[in-house]
Residue, then its C-alpha position, 0 to 999 in steps of 0.5 A: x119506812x114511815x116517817x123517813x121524811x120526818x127524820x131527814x128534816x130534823x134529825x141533826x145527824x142528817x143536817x147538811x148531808x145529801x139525800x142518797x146517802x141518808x136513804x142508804x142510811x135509813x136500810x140500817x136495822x135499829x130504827x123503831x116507832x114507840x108510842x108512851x101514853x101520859x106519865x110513862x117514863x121514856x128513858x132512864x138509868x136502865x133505858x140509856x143506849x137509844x136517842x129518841x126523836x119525839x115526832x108528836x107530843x110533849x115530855x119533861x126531863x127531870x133530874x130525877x124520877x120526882x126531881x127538878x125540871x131540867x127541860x120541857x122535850x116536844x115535836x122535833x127534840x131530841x132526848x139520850x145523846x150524851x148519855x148513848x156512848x155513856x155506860x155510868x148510871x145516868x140519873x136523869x129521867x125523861x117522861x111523858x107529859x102527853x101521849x107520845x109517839x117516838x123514833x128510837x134509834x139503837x146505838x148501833x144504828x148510830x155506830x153505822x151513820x157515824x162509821x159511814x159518812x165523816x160529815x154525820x160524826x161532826x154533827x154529832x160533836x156539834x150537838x153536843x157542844x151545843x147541849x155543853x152551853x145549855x148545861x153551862x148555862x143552867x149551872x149558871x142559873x143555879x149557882x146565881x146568888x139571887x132570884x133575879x140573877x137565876x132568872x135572867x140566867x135562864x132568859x139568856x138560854x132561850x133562842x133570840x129573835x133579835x134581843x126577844x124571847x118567847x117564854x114557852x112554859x107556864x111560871x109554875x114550870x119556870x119556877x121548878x125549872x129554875x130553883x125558886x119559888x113562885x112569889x119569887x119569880x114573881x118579884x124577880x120579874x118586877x126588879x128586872x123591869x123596873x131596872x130597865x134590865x127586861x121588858x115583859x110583854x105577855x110571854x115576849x120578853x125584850x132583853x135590853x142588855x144582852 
């Protein structure tokens, strides 16, 4: 099918596990390519029994319909796992921000992956342990008691190379994403350099007490 090859390297199912077991896999019915223009809404309340595997293009996750930004989705991310064995009424919506082309995949095709091979069912508990820690820390990020406290509650969050991060959104974005106002964030960045708890440089961000 096309875009096997773009399933066996990034779907996290399929980390670890051989080859000839994912093309078998890959013969199972509910795989599906779906393609969003700009604005369509990809998943929600009533669209929650499928995970998507965005293969180009770039989506936002909202808390709801007009809500606040949970997550910026691109290339190779993965949307609608926590809520694909959940039958309550999810109220987080994912649309796309540019035209998107999406593997979907039915829960039963996933019922099949799971059934047929041990190692694809530990995956998955994987992932979700990982999507737990990213929640946590967005509570964290929320419950904080200032500006400064939810921002570097935020930078915690992002992928570290050594004690760097790259900050991938705009400031107008990160203020949505985390609860505070532009002129805030602005302010939050300057306290945590002048106390020596971040350097900034352009969109590299040097945590120095991690």
């Amino acid at each position: 099918m096309k875009y096997k090859n773009f399933l066996k390297e990034n779907f996290f199912l399929f980390n670890g596990i051989d080859d000839k077991i994912i093309d078998d896999l890959l013969l199972f019915e509910g795989i599906n390519i779906q393609e969003y223009p700009p604005g369509e809404i990809m998943q929600s309340s009533k669209t929650h029994e499928k995970i998507g595997i965005i293969i180009k293009g770039n989506a936002i996750v909202r808390s709801g319909d007009d809500g606040v930004i949970i997550r910026k989705l691109t290339t190779k991310d993965v949307f609608g796992v926590a809520s694909l064995y959940d039958k309550q009424t999810y109220l987080t919506y994912v649309s796309a921000v540019s035209s998107c082309t999406v593997i979907t995949l039915d829960r039963d095709f996933v019922d099949k992956c799971i059934s047929y091979n041990s190692s694809i069912a530990k995956n998955y508990i994987v992932f979700l342990a990982k999507r737990i820690s990213f929640l946590n820390s967005k509570i964290n990020s929320y419950t904080a008691k200032n500006a400064e406290n939810k921002l570097y509650s935020y930078l915690l969050q992002l992928p570290r190379n050594n004690n760097t991060v790259e900050l991938n959104v705009s400031l107008s974005t990160l203020s949505k994403m985390i609860g505070i106002g532009r002129a805030s964030l602005y302010r939050a960045f300057e306290k945590l350099e002048n106390n020596g708890t971040i350097k900034k440089i352009d969109k590299l961000i040097i945590l120095n007490e991690v």
